[in-house]
Biopython code that builds the backbone (N, CA, C, O; Angstrom):
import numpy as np
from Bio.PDB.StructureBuilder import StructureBuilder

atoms = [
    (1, "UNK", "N", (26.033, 8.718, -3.369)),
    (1, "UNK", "CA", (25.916, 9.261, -2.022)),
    (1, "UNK", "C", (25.135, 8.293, -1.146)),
    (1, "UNK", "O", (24.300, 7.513, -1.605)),
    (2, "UNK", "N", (25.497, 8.401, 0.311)),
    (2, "UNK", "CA", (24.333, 7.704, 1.376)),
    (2, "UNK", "C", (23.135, 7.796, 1.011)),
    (2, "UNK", "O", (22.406, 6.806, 0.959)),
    (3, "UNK", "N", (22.841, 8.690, 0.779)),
    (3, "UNK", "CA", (21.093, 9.168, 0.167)),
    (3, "UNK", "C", (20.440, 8.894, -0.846)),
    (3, "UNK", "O", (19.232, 8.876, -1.082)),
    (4, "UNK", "N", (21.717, 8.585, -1.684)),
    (4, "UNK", "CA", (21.114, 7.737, -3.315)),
    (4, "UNK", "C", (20.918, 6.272, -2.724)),
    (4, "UNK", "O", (19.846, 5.667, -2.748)),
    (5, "UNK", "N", (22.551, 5.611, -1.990)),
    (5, "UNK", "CA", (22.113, 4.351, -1.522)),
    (5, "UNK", "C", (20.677, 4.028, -1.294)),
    (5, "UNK", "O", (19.856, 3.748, -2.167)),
    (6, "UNK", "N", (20.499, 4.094, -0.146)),
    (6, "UNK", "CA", (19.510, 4.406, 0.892)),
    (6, "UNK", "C", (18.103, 4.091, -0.015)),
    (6, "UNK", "O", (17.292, 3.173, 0.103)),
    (7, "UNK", "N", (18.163, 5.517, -1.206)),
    (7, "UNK", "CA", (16.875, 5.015, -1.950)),
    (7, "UNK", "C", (16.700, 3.732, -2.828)),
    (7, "UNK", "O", (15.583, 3.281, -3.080)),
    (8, "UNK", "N", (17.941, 3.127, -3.313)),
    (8, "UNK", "CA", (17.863, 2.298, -4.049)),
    (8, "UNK", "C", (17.238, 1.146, -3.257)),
    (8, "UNK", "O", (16.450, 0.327, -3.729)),
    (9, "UNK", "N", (17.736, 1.186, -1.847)),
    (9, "UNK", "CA", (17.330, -0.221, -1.120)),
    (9, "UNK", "C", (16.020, -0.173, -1.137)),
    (9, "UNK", "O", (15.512, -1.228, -1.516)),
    (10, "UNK", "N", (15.119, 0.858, -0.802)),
    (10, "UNK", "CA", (13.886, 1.698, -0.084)),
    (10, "UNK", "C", (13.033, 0.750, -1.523)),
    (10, "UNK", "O", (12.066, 0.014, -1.326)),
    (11, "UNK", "N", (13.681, 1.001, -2.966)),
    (11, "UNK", "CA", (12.945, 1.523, -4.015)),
    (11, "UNK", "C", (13.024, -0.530, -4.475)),
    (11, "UNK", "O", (12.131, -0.931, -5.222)),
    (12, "UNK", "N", (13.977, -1.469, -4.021)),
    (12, "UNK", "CA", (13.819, -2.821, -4.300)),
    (12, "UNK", "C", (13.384, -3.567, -2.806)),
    (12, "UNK", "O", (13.923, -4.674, -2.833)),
    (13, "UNK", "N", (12.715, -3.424, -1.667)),
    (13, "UNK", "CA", (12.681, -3.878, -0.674)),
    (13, "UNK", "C", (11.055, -4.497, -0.955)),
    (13, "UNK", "O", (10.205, -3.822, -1.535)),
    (14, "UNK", "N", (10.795, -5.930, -0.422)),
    (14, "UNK", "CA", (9.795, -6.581, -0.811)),
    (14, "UNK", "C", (8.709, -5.374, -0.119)),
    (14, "UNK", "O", (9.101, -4.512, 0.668)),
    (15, "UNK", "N", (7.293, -5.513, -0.588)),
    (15, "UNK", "CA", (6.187, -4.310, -0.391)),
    (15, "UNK", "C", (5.274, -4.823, 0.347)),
    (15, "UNK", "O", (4.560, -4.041, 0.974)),
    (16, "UNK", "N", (5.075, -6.107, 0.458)),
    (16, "UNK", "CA", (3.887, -7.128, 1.143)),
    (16, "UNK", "C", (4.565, -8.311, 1.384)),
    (16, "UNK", "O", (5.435, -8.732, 0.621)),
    (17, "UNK", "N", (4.168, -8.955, 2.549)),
    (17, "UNK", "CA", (4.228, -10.842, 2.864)),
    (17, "UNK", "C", (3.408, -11.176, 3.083)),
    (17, "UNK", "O", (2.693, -10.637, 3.928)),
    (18, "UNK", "N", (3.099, -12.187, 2.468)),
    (18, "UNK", "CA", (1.713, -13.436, 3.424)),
    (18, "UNK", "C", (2.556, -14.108, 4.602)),
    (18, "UNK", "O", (3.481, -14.901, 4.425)),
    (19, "UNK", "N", (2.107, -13.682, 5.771)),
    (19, "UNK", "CA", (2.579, -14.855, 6.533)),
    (19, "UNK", "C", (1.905, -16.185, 6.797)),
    (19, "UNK", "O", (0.740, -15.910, 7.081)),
    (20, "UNK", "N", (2.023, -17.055, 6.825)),
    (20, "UNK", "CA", (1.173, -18.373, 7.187)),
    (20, "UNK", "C", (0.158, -18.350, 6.498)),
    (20, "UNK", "O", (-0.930, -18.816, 6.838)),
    (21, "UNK", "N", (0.410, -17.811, 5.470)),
    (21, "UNK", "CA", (-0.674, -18.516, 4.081)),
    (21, "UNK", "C", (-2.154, -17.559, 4.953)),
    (21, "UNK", "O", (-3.265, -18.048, 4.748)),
    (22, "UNK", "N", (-2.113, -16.752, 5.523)),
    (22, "UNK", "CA", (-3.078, -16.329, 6.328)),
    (22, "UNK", "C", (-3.484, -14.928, 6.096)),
    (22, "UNK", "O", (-4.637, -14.582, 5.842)),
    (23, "UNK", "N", (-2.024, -13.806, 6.245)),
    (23, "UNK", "CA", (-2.210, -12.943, 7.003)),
    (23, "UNK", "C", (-0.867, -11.968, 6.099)),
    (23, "UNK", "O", (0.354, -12.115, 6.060)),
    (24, "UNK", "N", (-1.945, -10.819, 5.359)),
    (24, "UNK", "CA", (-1.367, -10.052, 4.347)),
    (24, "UNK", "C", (-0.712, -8.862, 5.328)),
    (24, "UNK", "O", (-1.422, -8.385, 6.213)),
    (25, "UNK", "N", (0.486, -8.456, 5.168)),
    (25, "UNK", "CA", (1.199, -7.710, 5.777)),
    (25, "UNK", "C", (1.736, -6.236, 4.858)),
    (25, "UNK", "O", (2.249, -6.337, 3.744)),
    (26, "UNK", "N", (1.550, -5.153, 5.425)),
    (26, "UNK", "CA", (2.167, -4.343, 4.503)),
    (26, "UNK", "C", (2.436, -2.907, 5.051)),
    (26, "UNK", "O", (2.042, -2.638, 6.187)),
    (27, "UNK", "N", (3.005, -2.088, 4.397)),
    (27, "UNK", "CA", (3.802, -1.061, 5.091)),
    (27, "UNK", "C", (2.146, -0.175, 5.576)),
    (27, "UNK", "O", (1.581, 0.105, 6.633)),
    (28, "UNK", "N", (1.912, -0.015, 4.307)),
    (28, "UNK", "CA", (0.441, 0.799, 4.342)),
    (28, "UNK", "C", (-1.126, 0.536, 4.250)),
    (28, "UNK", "O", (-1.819, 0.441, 5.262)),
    (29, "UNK", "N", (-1.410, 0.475, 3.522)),
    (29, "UNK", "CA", (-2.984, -0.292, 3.066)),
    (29, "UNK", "C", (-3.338, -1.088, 2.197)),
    (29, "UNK", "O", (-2.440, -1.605, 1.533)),
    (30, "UNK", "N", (-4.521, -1.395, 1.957)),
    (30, "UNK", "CA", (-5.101, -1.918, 0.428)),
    (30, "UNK", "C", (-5.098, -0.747, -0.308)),
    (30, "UNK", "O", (-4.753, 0.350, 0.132)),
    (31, "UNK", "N", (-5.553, -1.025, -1.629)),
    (31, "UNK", "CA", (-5.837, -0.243, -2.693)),
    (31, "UNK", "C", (-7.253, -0.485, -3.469)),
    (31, "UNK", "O", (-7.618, -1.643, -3.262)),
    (32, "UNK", "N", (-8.078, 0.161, -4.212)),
    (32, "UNK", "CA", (-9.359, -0.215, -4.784)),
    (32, "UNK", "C", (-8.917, -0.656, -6.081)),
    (32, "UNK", "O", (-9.669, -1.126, -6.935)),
    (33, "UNK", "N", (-7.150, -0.421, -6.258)),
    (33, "UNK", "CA", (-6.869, -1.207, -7.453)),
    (33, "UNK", "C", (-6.749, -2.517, -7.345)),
    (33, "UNK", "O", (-7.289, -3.012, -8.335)),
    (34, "UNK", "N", (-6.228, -3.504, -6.504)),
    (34, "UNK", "CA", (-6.349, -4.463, -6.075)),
    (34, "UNK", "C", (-7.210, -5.806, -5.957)),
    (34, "UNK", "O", (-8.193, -5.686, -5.226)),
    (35, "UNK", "N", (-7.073, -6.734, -6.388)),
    (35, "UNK", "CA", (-8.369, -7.744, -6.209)),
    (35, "UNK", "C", (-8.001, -8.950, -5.776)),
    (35, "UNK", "O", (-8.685, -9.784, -5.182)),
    (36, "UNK", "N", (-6.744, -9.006, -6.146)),
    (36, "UNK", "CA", (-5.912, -10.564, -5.800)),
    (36, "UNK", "C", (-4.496, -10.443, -5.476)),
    (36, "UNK", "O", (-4.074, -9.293, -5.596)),
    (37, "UNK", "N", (-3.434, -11.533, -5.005)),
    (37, "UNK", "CA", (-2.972, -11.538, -4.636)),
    (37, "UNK", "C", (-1.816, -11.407, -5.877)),
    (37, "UNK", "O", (-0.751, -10.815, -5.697)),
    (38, "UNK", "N", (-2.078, -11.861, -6.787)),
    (38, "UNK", "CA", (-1.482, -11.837, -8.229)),
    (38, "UNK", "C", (-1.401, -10.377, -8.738)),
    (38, "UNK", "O", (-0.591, -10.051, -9.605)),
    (39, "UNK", "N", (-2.067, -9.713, -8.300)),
    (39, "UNK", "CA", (-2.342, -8.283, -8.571)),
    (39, "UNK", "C", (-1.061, -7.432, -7.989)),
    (39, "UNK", "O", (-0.521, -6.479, -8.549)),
    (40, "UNK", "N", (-0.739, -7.967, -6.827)),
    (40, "UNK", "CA", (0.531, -7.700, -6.290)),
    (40, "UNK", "C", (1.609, -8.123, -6.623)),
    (40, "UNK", "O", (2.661, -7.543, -6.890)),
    (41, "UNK", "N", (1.263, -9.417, -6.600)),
    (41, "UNK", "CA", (2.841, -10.169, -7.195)),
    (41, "UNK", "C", (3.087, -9.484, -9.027)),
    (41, "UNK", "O", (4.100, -9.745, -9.677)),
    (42, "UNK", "N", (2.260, -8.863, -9.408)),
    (42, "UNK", "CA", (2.375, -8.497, -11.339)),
    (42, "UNK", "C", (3.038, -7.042, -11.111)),
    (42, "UNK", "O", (3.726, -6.458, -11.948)),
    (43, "UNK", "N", (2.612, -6.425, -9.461)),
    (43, "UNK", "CA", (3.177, -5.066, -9.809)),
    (43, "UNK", "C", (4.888, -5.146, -10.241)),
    (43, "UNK", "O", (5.441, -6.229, -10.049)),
    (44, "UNK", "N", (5.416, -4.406, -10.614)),
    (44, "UNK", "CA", (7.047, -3.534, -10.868)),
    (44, "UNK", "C", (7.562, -2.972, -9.467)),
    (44, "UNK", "O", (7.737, -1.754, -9.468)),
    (45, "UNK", "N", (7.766, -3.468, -8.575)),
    (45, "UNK", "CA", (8.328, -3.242, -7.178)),
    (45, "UNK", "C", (9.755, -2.120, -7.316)),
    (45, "UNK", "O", (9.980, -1.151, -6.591)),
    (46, "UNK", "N", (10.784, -2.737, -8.762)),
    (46, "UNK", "CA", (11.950, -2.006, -8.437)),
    (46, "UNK", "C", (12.081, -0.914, -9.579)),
    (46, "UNK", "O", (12.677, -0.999, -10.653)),
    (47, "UNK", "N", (11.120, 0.472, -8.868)),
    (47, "UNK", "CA", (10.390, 1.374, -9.449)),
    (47, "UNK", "C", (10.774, 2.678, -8.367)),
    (47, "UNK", "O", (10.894, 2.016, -7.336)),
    (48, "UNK", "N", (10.929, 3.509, -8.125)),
    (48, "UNK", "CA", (10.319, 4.715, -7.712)),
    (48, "UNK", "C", (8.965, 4.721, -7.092)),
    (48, "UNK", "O", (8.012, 4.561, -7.854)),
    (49, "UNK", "N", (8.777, 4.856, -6.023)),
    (49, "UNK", "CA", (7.595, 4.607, -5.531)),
    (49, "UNK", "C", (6.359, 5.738, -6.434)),
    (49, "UNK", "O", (6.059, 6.886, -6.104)),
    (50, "UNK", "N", (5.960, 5.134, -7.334)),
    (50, "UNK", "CA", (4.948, 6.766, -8.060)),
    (50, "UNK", "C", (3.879, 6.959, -6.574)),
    (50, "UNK", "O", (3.696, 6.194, -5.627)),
    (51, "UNK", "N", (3.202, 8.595, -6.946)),
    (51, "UNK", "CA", (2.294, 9.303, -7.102)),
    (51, "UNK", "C", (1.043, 8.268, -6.484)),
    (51, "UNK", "O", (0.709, 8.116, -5.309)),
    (52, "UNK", "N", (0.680, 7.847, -7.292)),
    (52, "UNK", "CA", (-0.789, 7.149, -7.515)),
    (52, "UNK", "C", (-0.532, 5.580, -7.758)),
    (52, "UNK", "O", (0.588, 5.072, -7.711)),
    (53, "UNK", "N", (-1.491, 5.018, -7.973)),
    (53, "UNK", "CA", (-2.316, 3.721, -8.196)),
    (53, "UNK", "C", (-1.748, 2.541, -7.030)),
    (53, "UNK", "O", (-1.561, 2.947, -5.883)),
    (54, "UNK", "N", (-1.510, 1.235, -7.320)),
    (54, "UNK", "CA", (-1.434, 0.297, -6.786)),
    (54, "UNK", "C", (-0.279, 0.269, -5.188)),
    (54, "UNK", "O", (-0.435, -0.070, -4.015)),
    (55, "UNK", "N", (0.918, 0.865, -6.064)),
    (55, "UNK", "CA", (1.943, 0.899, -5.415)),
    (55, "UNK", "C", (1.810, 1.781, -4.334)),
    (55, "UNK", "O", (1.916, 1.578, -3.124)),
    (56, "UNK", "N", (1.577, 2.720, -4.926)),
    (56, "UNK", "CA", (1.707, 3.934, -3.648)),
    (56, "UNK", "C", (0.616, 3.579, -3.006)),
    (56, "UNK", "O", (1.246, 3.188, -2.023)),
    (57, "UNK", "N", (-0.690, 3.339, -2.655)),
    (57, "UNK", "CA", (-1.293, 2.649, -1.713)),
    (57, "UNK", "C", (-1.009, 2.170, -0.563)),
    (57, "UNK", "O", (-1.357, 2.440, 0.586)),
    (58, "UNK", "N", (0.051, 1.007, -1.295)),
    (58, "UNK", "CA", (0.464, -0.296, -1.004)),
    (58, "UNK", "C", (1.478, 0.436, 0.195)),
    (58, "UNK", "O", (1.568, -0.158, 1.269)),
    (59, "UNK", "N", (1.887, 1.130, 0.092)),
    (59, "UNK", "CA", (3.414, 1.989, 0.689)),
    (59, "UNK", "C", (2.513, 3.091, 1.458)),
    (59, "UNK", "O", (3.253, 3.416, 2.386)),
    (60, "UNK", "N", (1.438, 3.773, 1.573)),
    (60, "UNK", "CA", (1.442, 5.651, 1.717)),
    (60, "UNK", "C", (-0.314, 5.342, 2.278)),
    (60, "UNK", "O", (-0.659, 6.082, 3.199)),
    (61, "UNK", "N", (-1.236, 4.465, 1.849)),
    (61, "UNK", "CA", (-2.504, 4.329, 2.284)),
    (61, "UNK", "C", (-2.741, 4.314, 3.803)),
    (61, "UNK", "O", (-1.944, 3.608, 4.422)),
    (62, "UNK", "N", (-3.615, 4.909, 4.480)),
    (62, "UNK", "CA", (-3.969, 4.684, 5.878)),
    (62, "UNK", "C", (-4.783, 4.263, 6.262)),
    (62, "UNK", "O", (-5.696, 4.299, 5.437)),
    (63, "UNK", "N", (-5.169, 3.622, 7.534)),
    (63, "UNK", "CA", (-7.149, 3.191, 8.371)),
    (63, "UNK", "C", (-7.865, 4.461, 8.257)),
    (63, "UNK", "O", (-7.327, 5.561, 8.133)),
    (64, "UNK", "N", (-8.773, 4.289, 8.293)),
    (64, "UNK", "CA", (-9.964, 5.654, 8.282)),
    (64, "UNK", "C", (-9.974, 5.635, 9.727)),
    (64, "UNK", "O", (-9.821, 4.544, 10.276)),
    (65, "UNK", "N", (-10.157, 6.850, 10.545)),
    (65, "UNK", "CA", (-10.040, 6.928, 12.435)),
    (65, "UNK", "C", (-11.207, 5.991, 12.570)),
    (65, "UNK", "O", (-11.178, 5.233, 13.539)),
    (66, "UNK", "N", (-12.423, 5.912, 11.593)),
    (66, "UNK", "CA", (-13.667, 5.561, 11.937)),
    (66, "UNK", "C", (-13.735, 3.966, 12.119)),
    (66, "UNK", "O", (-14.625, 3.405, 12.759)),
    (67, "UNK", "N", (-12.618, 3.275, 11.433)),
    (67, "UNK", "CA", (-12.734, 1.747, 10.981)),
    (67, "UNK", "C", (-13.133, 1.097, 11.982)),
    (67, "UNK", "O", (-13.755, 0.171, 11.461)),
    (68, "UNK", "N", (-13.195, 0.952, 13.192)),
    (68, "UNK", "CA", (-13.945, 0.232, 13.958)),
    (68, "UNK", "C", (-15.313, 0.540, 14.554)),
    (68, "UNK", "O", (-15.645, 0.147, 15.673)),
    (69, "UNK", "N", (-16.171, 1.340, 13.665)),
    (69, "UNK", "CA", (-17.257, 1.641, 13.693)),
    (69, "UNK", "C", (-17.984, 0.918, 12.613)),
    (69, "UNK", "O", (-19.199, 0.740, 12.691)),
    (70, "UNK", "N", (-17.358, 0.546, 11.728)),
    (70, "UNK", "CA", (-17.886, 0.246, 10.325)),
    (70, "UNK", "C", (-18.920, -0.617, 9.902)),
    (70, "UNK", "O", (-19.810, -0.556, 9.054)),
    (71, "UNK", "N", (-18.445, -1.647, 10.957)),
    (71, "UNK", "CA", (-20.156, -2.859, 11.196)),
    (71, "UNK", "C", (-19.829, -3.964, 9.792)),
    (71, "UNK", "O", (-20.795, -4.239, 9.080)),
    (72, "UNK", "N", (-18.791, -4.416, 9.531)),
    (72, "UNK", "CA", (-18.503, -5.330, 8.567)),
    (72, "UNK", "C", (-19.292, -4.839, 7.114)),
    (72, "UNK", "O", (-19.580, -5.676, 6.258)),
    (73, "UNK", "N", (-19.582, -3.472, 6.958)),
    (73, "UNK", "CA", (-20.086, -3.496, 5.208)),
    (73, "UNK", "C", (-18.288, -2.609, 5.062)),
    (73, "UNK", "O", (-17.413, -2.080, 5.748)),
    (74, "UNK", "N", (-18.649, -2.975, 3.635)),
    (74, "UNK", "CA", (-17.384, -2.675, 2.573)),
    (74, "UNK", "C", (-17.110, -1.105, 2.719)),
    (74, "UNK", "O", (-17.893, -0.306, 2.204)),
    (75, "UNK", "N", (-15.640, -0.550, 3.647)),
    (75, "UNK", "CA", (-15.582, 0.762, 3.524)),
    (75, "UNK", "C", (-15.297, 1.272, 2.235)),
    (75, "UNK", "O", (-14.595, 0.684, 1.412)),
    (76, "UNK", "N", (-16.009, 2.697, 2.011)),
    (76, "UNK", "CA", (-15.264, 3.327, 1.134)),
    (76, "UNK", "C", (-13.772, 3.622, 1.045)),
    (76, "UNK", "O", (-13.171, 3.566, 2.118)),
    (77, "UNK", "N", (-12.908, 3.994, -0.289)),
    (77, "UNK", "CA", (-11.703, 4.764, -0.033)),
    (77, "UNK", "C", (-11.915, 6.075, -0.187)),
    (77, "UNK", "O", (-12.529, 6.642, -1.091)),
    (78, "UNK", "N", (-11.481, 6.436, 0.559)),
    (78, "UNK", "CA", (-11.756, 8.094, 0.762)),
    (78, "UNK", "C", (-10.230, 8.616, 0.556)),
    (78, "UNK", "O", (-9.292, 8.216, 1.246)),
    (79, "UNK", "N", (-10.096, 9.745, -0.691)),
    (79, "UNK", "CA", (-8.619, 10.741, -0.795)),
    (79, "UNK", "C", (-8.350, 10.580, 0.286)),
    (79, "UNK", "O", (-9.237, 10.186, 1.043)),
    (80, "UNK", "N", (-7.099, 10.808, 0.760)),
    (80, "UNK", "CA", (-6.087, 10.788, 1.756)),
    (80, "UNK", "C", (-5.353, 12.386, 2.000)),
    (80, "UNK", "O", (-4.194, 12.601, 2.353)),
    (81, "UNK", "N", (-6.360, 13.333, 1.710)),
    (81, "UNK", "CA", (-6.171, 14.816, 2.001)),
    (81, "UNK", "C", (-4.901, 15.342, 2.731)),
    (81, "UNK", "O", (-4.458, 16.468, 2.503)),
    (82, "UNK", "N", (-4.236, 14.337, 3.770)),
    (82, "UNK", "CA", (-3.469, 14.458, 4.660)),
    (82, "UNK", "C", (-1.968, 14.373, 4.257)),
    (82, "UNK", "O", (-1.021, 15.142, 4.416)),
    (83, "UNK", "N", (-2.127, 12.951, 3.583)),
    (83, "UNK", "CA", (-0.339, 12.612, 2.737)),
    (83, "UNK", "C", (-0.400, 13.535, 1.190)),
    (83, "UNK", "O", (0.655, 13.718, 0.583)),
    (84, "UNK", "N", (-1.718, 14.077, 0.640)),
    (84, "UNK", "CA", (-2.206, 14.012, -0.709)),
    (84, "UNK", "C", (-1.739, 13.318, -1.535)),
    (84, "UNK", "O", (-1.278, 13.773, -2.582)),
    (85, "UNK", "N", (-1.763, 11.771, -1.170)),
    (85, "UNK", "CA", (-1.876, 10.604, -2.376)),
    (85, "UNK", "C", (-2.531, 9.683, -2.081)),
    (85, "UNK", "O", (-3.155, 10.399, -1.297)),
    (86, "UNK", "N", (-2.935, 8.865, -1.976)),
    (86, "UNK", "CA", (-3.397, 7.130, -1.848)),
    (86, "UNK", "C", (-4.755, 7.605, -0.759)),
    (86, "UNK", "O", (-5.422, 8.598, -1.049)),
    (87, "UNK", "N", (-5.038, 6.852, 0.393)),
    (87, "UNK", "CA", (-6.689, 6.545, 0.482)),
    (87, "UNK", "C", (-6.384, 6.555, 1.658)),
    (87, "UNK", "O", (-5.278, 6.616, 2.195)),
    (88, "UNK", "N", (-7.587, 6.484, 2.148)),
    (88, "UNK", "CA", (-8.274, 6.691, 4.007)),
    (88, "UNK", "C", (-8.731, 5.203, 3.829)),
    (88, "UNK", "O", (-9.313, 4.622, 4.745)),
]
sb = StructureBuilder()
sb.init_structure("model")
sb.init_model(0)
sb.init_chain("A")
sb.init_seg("    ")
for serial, (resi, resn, name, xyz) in enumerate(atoms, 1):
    if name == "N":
        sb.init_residue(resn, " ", resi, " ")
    sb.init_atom(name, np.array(xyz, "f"), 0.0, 1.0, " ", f" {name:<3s}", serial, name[0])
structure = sb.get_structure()
């Protein structure tokens, strides 16, 4: 069906780019699983987007409203109460 299509593309479509060796791009957020860039490139991309950890982050994570208050220390991730998966 259109709708199976559709997911298959959704479920192999690249998840992040570096552009200009600079500047990490992505649908959604970081993750606190995360540390390197290798960390991304090791995930299983042509997957089902799960639930939890790296991926779904990567796809479903949001800014906290507060982030430009933050004063350059390290935000917390805070549950994401709103989507109920991935982080604030």
């Amino acid at each position: 069906t259109f709708y199976n299509a559709c997911m298959d593309v959704f479920d192999a479509i690249p998840i992040c780019a570096l552009v200009d060796s600079r500047f990490l791009c992505m649908h959604g957020g970081l993750s606190p699983d995360l540390r390197t860039l290798a960390d991304i490139e090791n995930l299983d991309r042509f997957q089902e987007t799960p639930l939890s950890g790296p991926l779904c982050d990567l796809i479903w994570a949001d800014p906290r409203e507060d982030f430009d208050q933050i004063n350059d220390q390290q935000p917390d991730f805070v549950a994401n109460n709103v989507r109920g998966c991935s982080y604030f």
